[in-house]
N, C-alpha and C positions, 0 to 999 in steps of 0.2 A: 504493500500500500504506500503509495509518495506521501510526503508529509504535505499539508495544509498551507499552504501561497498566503502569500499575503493580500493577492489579490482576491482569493475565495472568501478568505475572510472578511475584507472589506468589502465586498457586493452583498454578503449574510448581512451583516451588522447594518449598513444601510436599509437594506428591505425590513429588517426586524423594528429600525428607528421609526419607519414610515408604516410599522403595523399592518405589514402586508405579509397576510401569514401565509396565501400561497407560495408567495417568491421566497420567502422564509425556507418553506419544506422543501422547494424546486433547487433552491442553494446549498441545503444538508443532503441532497442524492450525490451519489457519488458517479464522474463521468467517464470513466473511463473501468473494463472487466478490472486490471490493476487494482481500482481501488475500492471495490468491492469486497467487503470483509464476508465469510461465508458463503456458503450456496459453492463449496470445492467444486462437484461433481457438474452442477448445471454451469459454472464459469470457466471449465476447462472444455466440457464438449461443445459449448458455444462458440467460444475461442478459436478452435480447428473448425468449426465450419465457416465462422466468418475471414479464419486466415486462408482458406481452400479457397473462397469466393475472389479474394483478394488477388491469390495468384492465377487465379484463372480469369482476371480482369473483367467479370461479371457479378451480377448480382447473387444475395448468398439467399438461398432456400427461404420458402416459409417458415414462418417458424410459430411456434403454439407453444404461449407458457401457461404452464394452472397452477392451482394454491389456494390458499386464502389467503384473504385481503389482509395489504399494507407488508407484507413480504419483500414486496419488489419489482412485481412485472412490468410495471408503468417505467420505472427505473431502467431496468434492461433494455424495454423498448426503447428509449434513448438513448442505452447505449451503444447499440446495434448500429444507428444511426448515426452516431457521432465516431464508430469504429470504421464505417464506410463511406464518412465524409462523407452523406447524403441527407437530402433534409425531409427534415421525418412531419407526415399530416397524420394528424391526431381525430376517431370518431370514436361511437360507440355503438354496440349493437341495440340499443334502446332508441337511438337517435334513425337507424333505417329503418323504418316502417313498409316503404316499398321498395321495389326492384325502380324505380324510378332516381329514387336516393343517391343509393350507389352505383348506379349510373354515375350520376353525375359527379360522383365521388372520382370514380375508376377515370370520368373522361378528363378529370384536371390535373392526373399523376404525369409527372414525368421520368426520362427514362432511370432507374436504380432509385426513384423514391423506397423512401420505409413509410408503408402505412400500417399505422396501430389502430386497431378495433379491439376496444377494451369491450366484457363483457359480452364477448362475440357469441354468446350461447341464447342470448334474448334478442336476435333478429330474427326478423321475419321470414318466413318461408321463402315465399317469392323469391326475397332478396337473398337467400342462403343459397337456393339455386344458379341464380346467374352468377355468386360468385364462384361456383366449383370451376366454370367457364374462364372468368377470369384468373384463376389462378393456378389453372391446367395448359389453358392453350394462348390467354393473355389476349380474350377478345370478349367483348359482350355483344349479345343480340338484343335491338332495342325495337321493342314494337311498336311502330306506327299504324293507328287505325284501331276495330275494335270491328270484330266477327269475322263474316268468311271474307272480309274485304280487308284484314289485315299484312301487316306484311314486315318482315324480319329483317333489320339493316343490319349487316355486322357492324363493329366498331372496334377496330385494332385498337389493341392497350400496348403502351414500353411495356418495356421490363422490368416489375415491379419487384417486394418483396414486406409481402403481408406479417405482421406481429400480431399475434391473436389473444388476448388475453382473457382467462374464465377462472371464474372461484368456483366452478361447478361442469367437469369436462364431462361425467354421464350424461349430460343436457347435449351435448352436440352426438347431430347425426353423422353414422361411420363414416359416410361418404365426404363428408368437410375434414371429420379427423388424417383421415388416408393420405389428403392432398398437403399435409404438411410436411416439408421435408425433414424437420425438426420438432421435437415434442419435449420439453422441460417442463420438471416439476418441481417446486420451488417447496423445500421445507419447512418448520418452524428453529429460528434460530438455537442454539444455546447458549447458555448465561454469558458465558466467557469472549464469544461474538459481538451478545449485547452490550458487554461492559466498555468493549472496544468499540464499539458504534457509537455509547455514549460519551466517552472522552473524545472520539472524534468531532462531536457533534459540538461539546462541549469548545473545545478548541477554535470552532469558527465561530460562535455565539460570543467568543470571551467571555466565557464564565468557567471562572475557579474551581473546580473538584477534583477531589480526592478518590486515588484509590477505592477507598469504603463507600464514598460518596455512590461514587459510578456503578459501584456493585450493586447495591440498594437499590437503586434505577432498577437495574439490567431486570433483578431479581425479582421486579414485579409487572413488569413488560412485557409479560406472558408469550413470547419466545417472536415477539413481532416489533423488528426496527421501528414502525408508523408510530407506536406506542411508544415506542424507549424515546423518543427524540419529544412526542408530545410533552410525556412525564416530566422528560429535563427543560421544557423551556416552564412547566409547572412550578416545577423546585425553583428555577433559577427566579422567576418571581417572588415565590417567598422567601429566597435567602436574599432577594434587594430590598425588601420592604421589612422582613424582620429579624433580618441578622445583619452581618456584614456583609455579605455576598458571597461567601465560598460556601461551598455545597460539599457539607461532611456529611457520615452516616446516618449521625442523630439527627442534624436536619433534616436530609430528604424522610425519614420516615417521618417524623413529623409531619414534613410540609404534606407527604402523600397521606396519611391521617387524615389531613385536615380537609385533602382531598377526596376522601371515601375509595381509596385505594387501598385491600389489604395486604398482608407480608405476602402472598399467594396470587396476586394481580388481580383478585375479582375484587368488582367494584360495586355500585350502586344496584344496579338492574341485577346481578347476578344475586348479589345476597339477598335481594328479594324474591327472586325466584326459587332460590336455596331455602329460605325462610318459611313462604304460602308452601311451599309442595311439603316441608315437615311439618310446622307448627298447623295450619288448616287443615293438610289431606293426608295428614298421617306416615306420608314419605309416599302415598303415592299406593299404584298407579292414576296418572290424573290426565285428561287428556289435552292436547296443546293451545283448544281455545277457551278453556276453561282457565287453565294455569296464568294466559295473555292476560285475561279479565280480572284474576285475582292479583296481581302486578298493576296494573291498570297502563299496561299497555297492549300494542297491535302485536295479534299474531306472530306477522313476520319477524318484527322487534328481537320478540323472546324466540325465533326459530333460528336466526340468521346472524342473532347478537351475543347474546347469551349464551345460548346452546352449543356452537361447536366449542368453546374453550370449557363448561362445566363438564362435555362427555371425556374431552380429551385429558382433562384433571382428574376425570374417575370421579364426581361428586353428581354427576345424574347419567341417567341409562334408556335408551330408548326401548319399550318394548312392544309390540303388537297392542298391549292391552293402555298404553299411554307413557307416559313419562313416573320413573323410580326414582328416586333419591336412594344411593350408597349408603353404607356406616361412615364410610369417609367426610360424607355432607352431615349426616350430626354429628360428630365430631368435630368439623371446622365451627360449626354453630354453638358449639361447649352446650348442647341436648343431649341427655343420654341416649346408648341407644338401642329400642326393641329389640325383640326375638322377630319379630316381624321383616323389621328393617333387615336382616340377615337372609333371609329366607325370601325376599325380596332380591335380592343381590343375587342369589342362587338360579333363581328365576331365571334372571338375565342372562347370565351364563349359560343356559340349556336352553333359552331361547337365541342367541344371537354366537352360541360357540360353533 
């Protein structure tokens, strides 16, 4: 990893002065694979294919990252772009609703553009279609007219090189998967990654921490960069308004305390949901729009927010019959706990081993 410019640092600090928190986040990604802390295995095979692309003085493969969110896809997708000196257009699959869309997307590419389509698993049919077109044979058919009086213009595309990004790859049909040359799968970090992300982070922010500081961070950042860098510009608020400004251990837990962040990374939403499904339902089973309602929020909230980090921490369990709560979740909660609750666990296991 290159050490931090002083010119990085002073484009952060500026955008941070002028409380522009996307340019803020867009100045803590890092630009170049180099400096990419983690992700070994997806940063070395990506590597060789955009260095293969390079010597073959062409554009490098499709490529398809998945994950969940704030990992890094968005990330990579620029740096793909900025490893082939090409300039990168940014859409989303929510954003094409017709084969019309991207059309007009595909006709404004130039030759070796990188286009990122984040969330490419929520476009539309239509449009899912003419792109297998465009990014097999690098043409789309655009229909003029409507019934048996219609009629098919081709339209040559350069030669592009699509980023696809999805927190959800079973949603895409095999026929879109196939067509990428490339497939990465992006992990959840570990502590020691994140600690270094956040001193990293730290360093273009100029803010002060320590060793233990950063650990603290990392360790409740539930294994996702997007959160470690939120957390620290968190902390780094409370240690300018009520300490001195260095960010030691006993600070950040405080300041995250003071946050509703626990030693464990769950926060607000999670401990409520931890809470309604032992304290009201017994630990469960309870089912998803019910648990929404007792939280007093949506559905998706508690399906898309909460839920993959409380499965992936072993404190709730999906099962045919609804949502369990672990012995692990009354125990985080200091609730004793049932014979029930155990035999509930057990459950899970014979149903989902």
């Amino acid at each position: 990893m290159r050490p931090v410019s002083y010119d990085d640092a002073r484009t952060l600090v500026d955008a941070d002065a002028a409380g522009d928190e996307r340019a803020v986040e867009a100045a803590l990604r890092p630009g170049t694979l180099d400096e990419v802390i983690g992700q070994e295995r997806v940063r070395e095979q990506l590597g060789l294919v955009l260095e293969a692309a390079r010597r073959r003085d062409r554009a490098p493969d499709h490529v398809l990252l998945s994950g969940p969110p704030g990992l890094g896809k968005t990330t990579m997708a620029m740096i793909i772009a900025a490893e082939m000196q090409a300039p990168l257009r940014v859409t989303s699959g929510p954003a094409i609703q017709h084969a019309g869309d991207l059309a007009a997307i595909l006709s404004g590419l130039s030759e070796r553009d990188v286009l990122f389509l984040d969330e490419i698993h929520r476009m539309s049919r239509p449009a899912e279609e003419m792109l297998y077109m465009a990014m097999e044979d690098f043409r789309v058919d655009v229909i003029v007219g409507k019934g048996p009086g219609a009629t098919a213009i081709p339209l040559e595309i350069p030669p592009f090189t699509l980023v696809g990004a999805t927190t959800r790859s079973g949603l895409l049909p095999g026929p879109l998967r196939d067509r990428f040359g490339y497939t990465g799968h992006l992990e959840f970090y570990e502590k020691a990654e994140l600690q270094e992300i956040v001193t990293r982070s730290a360093r273009l922010l100029q803010v002060p921490v320590d060793v233990d500081g950063a650990a603290e961070i990392a360790s409740r950042s539930r294994g996702t960069p997007r959160i470690a860098n939120r957390l620290l510009r968190r902390v780094r608020d409370f240690a300018q308004v009520r300490a001195d400004g260095v960010v030691t251990q006993p600070l950040a837990h405080t300041a995250l305390a003071l946050f509703e962040v626990d030693e464990l990374g769950l926060d607000r939403l999670d401990i409520a949901v931890l809470d309604a499904l032992c304290r009201r339902f017994g630990g469960g089973p309870v089912g998803l729009s019910t648990l929404a309602v007792a939280v007093g929020e949506e559905r998706e909230t508690v399906e898309e927010v909460a839920e993959p980090f409380l499965v992936r921490a072993g404190y709730l369990a999906r099962t045919p019959r609804g949502r369990v709560a672990t012995p692990a979740a009354w125990e985080h909660l200091g609730l004793p706990v049932p014979e029930r609750a155990h035999f509930g666990a057990q459950q899970v296991s014979l149903f989902e081993g």
